[in-house]
C-alpha positions as CSV (number, residue, x, y, z in Angstrom):
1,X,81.0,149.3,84.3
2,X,83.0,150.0,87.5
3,X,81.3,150.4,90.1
4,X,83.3,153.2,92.0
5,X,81.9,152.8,95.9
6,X,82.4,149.0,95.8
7,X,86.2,149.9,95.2
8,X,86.7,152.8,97.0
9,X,85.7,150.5,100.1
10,X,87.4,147.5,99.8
11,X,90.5,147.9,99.1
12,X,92.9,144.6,98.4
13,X,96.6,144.7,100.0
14,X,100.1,144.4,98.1
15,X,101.0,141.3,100.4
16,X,97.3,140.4,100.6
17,X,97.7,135.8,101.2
18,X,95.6,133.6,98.1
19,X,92.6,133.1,100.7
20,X,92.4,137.4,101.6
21,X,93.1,137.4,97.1
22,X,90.4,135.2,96.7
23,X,87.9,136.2,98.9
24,X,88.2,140.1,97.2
25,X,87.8,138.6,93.8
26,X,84.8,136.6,94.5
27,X,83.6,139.9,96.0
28,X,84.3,141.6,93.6
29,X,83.3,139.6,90.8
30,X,79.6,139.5,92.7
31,X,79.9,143.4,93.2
32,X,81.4,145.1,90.1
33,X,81.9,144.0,86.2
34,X,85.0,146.4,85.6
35,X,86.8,143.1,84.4
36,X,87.2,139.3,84.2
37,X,88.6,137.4,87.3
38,X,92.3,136.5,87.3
39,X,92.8,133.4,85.3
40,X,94.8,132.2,88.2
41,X,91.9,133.1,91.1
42,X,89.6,131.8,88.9
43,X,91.2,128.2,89.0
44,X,91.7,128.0,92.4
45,X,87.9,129.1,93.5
46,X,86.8,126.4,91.1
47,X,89.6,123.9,92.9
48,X,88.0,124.6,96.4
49,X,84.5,124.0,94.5
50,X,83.3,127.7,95.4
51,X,81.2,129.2,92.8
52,X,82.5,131.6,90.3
53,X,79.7,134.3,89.3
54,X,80.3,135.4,85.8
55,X,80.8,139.2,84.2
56,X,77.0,141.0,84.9
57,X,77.9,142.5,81.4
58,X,78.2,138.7,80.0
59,X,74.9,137.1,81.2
60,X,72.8,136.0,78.3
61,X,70.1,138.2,79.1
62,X,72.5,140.8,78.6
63,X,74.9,140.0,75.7
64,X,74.1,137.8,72.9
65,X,77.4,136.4,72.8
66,X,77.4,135.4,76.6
67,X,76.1,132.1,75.4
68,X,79.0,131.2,74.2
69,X,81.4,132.4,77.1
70,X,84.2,130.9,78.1
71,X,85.8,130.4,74.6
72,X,85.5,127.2,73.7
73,X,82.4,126.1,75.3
74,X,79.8,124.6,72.6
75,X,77.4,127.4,71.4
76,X,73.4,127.5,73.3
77,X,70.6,126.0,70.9
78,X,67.3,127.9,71.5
């Protein structure tokens, strides 16, 4: 879900440089769960070794499939 106010008050540039990029996505990823990260911001947080939060809408707790997210990654045994 979007979360309107977080958007309406941060507000990311057309020329915006990869460190202004990334720091709004990590922001954003913390603040809203309208959609995944950039596949390309993604891989340069994890580069720098800065922690990428995950979807709200895609924690386990949440979303039975979340256990299983990213694609790929061996399935949770309970």
């Amino acid at each position: 879900m979007i979360n309107r106010e977080w958007h309406a008050a941060h507000k990311l540039g057309r020329n915006a440089s990869l460190d202004d990029r990334l720091a709004w996505h990590l922001d954003h990823a913390a603040n809203c769960d309208c959609r995944e990260m950039p596949l390309a911001i993604r891989r340069e947080a994890e580069a720098r070794g800065l922690p990428v939060p995950r979807l709200r809408r895609l924690q386990a707790d949440t979303c039975p499939t979340a256990a299983t997210w990213p694609p790929g990654t061996p399935p949770v045994r309970h």
